[in-house]
C-alpha positions as CSV (number, residue, x, y, z in Angstrom):
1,X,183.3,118.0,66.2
2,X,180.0,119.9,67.6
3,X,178.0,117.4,69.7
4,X,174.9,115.7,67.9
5,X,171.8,117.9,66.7
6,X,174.1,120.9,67.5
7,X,175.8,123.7,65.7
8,X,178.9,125.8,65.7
9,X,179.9,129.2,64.2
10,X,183.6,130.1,63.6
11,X,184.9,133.5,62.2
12,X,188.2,133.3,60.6
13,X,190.2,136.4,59.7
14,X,189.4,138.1,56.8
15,X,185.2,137.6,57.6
16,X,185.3,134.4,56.7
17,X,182.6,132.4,58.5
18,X,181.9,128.2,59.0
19,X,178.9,127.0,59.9
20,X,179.2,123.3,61.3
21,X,175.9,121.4,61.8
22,X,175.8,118.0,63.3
23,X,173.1,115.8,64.2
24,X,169.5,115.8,62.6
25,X,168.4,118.4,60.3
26,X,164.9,117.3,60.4
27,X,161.1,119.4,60.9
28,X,161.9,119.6,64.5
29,X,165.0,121.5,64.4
30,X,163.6,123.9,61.4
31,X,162.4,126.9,63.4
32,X,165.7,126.7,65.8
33,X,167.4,126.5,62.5
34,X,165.8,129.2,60.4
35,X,166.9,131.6,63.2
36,X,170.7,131.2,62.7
37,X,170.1,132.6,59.7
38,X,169.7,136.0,60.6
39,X,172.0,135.5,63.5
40,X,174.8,134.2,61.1
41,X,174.3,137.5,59.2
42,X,173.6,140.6,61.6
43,X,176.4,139.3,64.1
44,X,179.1,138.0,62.0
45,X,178.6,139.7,58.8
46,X,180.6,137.4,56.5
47,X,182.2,138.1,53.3
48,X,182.2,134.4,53.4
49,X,180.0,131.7,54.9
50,X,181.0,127.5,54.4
51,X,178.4,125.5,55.6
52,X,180.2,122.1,57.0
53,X,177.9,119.6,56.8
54,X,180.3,116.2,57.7
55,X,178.1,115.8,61.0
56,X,174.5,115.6,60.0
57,X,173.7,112.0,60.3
58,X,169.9,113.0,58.8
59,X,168.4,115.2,56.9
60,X,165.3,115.8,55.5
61,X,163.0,118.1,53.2
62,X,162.9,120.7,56.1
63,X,166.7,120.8,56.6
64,X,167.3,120.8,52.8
65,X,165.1,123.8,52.6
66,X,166.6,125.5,55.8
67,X,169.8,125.1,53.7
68,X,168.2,126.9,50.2
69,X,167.2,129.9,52.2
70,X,170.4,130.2,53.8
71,X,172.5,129.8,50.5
72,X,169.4,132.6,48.7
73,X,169.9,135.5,51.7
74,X,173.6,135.1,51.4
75,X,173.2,135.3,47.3
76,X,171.0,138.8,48.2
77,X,173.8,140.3,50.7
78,X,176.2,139.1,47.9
79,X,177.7,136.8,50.5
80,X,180.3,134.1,48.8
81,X,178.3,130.6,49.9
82,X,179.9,127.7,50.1
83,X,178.7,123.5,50.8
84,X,181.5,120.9,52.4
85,X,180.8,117.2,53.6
86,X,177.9,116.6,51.4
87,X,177.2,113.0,50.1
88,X,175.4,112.3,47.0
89,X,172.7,110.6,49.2
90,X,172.5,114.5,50.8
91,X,173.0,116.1,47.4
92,X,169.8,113.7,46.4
93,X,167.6,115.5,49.1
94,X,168.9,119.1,48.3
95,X,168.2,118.5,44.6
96,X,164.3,118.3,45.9
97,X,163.7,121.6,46.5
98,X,162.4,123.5,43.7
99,X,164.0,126.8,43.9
100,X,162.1,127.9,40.5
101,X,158.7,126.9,42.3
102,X,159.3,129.0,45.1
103,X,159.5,132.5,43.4
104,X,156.7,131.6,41.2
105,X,153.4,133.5,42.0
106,X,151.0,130.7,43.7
107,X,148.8,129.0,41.7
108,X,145.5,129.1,44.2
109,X,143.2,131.5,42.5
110,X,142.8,135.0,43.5
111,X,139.6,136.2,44.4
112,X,137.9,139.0,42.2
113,X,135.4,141.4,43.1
114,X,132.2,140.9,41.8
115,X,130.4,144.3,39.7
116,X,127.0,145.3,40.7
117,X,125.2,142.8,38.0
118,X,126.7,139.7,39.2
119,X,126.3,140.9,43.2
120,X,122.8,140.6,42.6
121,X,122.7,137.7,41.0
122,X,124.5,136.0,43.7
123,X,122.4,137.5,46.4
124,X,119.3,136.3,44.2
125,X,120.5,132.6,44.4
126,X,121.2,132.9,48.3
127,X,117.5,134.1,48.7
128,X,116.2,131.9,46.0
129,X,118.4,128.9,48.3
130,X,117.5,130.1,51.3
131,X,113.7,130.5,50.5
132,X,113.9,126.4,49.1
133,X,115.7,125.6,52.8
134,X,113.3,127.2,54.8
135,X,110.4,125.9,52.8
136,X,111.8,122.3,52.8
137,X,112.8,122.4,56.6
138,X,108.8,123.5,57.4
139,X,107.8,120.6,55.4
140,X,109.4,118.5,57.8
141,X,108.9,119.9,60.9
142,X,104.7,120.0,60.0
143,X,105.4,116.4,59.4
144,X,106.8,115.9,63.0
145,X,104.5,118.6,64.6
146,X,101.7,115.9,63.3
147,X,103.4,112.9,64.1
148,X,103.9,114.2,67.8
149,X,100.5,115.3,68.0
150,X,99.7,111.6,67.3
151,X,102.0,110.0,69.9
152,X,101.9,112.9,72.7
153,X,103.1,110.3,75.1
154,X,106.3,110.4,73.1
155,X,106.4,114.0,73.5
156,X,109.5,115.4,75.7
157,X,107.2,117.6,77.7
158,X,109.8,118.5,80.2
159,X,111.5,120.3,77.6
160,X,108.3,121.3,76.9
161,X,107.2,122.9,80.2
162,X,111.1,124.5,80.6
163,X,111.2,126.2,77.1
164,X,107.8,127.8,77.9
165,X,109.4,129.1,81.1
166,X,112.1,130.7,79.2
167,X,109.7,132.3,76.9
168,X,107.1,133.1,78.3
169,X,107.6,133.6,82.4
170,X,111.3,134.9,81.9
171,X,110.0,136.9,78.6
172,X,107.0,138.8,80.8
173,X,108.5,141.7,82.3
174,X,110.2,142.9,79.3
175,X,106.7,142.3,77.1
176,X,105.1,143.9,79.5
177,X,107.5,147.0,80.6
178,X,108.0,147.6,76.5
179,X,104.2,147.6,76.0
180,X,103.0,149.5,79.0
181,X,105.5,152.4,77.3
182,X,104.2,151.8,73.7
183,X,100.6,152.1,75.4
184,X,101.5,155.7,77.4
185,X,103.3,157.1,74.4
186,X,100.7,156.2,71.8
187,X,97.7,157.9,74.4
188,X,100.0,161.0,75.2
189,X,100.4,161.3,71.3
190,X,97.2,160.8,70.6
191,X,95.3,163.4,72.7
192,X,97.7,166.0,72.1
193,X,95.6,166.0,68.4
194,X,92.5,164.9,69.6
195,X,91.8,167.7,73.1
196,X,91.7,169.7,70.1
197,X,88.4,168.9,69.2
198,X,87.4,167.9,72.4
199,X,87.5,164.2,71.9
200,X,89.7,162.8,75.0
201,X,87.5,159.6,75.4
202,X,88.3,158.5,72.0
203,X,92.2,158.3,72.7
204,X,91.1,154.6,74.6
205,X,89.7,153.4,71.2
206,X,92.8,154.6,69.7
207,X,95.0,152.8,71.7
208,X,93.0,149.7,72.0
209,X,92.3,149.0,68.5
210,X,95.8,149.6,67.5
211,X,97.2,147.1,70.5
212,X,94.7,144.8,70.3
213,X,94.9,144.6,66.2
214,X,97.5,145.2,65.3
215,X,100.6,146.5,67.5
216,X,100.2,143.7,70.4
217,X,101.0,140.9,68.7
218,X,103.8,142.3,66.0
219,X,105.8,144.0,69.2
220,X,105.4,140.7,71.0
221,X,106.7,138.9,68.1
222,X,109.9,141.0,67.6
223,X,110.5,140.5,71.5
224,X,110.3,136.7,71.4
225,X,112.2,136.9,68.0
226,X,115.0,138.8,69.5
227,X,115.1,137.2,73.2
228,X,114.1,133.3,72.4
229,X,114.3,132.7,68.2
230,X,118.2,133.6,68.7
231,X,118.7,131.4,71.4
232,X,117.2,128.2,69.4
233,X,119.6,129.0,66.9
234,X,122.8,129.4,69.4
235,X,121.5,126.4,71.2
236,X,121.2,124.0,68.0
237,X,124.1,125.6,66.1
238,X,126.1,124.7,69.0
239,X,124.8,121.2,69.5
240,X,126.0,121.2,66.1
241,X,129.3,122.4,66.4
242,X,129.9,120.1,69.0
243,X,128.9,117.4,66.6
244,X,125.9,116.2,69.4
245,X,122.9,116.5,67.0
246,X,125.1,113.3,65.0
247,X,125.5,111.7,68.1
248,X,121.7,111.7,68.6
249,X,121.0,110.7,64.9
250,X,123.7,107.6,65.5
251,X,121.4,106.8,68.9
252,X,118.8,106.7,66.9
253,X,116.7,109.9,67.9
254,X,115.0,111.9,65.7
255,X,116.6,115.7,65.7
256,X,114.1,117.1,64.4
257,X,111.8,115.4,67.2
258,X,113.9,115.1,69.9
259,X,115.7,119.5,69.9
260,X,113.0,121.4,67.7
261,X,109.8,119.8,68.3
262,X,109.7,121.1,72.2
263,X,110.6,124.6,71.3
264,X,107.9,125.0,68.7
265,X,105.5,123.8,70.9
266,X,106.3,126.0,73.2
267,X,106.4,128.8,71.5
268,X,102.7,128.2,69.9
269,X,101.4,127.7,73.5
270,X,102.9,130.5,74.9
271,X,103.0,133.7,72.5
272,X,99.3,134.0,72.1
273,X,99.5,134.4,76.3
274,X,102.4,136.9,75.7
275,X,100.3,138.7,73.0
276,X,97.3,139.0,75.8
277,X,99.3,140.0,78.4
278,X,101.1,142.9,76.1
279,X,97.5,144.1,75.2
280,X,96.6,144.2,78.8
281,X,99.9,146.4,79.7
282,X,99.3,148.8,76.9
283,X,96.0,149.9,77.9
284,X,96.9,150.4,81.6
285,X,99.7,152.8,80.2
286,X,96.9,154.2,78.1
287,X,94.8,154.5,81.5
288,X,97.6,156.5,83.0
289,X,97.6,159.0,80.9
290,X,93.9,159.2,80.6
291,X,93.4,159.6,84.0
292,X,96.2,161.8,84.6
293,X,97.0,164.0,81.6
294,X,92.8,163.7,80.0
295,X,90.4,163.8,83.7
296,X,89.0,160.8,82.6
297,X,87.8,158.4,85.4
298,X,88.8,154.4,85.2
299,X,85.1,153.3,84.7
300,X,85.2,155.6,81.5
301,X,88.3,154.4,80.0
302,X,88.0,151.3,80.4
303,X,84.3,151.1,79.1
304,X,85.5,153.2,76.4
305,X,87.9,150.3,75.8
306,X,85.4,147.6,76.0
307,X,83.1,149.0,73.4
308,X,86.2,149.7,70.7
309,X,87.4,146.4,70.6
310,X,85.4,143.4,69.1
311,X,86.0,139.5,69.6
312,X,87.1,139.8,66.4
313,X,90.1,141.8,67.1
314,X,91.0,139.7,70.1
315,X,90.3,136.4,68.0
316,X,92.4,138.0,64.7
317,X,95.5,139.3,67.5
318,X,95.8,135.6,68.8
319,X,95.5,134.0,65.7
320,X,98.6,136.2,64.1
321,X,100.7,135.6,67.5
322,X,100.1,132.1,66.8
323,X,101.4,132.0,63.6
324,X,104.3,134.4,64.1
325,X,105.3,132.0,66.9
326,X,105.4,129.2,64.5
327,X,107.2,131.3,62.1
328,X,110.0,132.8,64.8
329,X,110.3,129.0,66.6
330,X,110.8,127.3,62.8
331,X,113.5,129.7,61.8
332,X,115.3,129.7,64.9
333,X,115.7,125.5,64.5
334,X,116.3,126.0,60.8
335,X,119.3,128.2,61.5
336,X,120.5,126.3,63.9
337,X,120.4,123.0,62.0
338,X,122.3,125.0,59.3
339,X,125.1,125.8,61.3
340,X,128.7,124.5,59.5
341,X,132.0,125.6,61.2
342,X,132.9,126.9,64.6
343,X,131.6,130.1,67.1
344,X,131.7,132.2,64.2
345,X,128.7,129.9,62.1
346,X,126.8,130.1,65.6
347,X,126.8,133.9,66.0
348,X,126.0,133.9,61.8
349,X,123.1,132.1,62.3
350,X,121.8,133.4,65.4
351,X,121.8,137.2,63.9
352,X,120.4,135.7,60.9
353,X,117.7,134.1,62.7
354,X,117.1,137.5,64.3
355,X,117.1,139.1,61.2
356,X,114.8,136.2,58.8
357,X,112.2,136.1,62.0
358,X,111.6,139.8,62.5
359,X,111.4,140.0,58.2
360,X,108.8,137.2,58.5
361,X,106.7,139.0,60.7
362,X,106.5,142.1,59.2
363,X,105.2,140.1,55.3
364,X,102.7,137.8,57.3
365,X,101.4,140.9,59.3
366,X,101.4,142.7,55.9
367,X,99.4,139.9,54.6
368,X,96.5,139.7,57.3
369,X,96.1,143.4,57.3
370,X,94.9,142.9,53.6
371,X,93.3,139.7,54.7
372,X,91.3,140.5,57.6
373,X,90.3,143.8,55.5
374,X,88.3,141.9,53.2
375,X,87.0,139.5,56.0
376,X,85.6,141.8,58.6
């Protein structure tokens, strides 16, 4: 008799072949098991197979199902099958397996593809959801914005001071290499057209206007969008994966207060800088080329500058970086609050924070241009 939670094979003549089991025949032994099966089959290949069950002292749904596979592959290679040493009480379990439930198709719903008509409507009720999300979470975080602004001394202001470090100092050089660029291909493009008619001196307005305006604080926003928006979102979404924002709410902190209310503070402190610093950069690239390419002197260009740009400009560029730092810092906490699920949610929301920030901008730049039309 095969020792306990073992097995034996035995060819006879005439390719009959006896399986003897012993032991347990429980979830345990299942995978070592199920792999006898093609053993029993490729080595021996029986006209015959007698599976001697006298030694199993348990068995369980998992060996009762080993069993109904064994006895269904030896029905398919039309392989005579055979049961010895079974008790009624093992009969009992082998009569549990359903052998007409496992070749019926699964019942779990399959998934069909939507036509064009219902895609949209689906995509309409994620924006329509997503717009409700975004306008309830800046509800909330206006209410805490006022209710720090109100205790200041409850304020985290270390956070505070490091966050603006990240974006600001850390986010400098790129703002400003990225703008100095912008600034030297927009005056190189410029007086290619306007040497033409002899009007080099203009190409400072030109760039000035358009920095100042318009292009400073919408090129500054996409940077911070892209380098610090994302990483609120990672940050949070993986405070939230890692179930630490609950922990916070069960120590009694305020999220809300305690992860987002730093950032966006921040932010609204230190874009406007960001904005005047990216101004600053493009009209030296501008000076570049106008001293180089146009044989204008420094005093010119940068009196021409002066007299193109108003305090209005400057007032109406720092006013939209101040709002598109609101908008990039609120969706990066919003995304990151939504965050449901593992490293895959976290990279989901941070492109989508990305992606929601830089749309935001372009509408709210959209909507002072028509604005500030009417105003100046």
């Amino acid at each position: 008799m095969p020792d306990a939670n073992s097995y034996h094979i035995e060819a006879a003549d005439g390719g009959a072949v006896t399986l003897a089991l012993s032991g347990r025949m429980d979830l345990d032994r299942f995978s070592e098991l199920t792999a006898l099966i093609g053993r029993i089959f490729d080595s021996y290949n029986p006209s015959k197979l007698d599976v001697d069950m006298r030694g199993i002292d348990y068995l369980d749904s998992s060996g009762a199902l080993f069993i109904v596979q064994l006895e269904d592959e030896a029905r398919r290679r039309s392989v005579a099958f055979t049961i010895s040493g079974l008790s009624r009480e093992k009969m009992g379990i082998l009569s549990l397996i359903d052998r007409d439930a496992m070749t019926r198709p699964s019942l779990a719903p399959r998934e069909r593809r939507m036509n064009l008509v219902e895609q949209l409507g689906a995509a309409s009720l994620t924006a329509v959801r997503d717009i409700y999300d975004i306008i309830s979470f800046g509800g909330e975080l206006v209410y805490e914005l006022g209710h720090s602004l109100m205790h200041l001394p409850k304020v985290r202001w270390g956070d505070v001071v490091s966050y603006m470090k990240k974006v600001g100092v850390d986010g400098l050089p790129i703002v400003g290499l990225i703008s100095f660029l912008l600034g030297l291909i927009m005056a190189f493009m410029s007086s290619l057209q306007l040497k033409q008619f002899g009007a080099n001196i203009y190409v400072a307005s030109l760039v000035a206007v358009a920095m100042v305006r318009e292009l400073g604080p919408i090129m500054t926003a996409i940077i911070v969008a892209g380098r610090s928006g994302s990483a609120f979102a990672a940050e949070i979404g993986t405070m939230k994966v890692n179930e630490e924002v609950d922990a916070l709410a069960t120590m009694g902190f305020s999220p809300m207060r305690f992860l987002a209310i730093p950032k966006v503070i921040a932010s609204l402190v230190t874009v406007p800088v960001l904005t005047i610093f990216a101004s600053i950069f493009a009209i030296m690239g501008g000076l570049v080329v106008g001293v180089v390419g146009l044989n204008l002197t420094i005093f010119t260009y940068i009196q021409q500058t002066m007299k193109a740009i108003s305090i209005f400009d400057i007032v109406a560029g720092l006013f939209k970086s101040f709002v598109f730092a609101a908008a990039i810092s609120a969706i990066g906490c919003q995304r990151g609050f939504k965050v449901r699920g593992g490293a895959q949610a976290v990279g989901n929301a941070t492109t989508s924070a990305v992606v929601t920030s830089i749309f935001l901008i372009i509408v709210i730049d959209s909507t002072f241009a028509i604005i500030l039309h009417y105003i100046h």
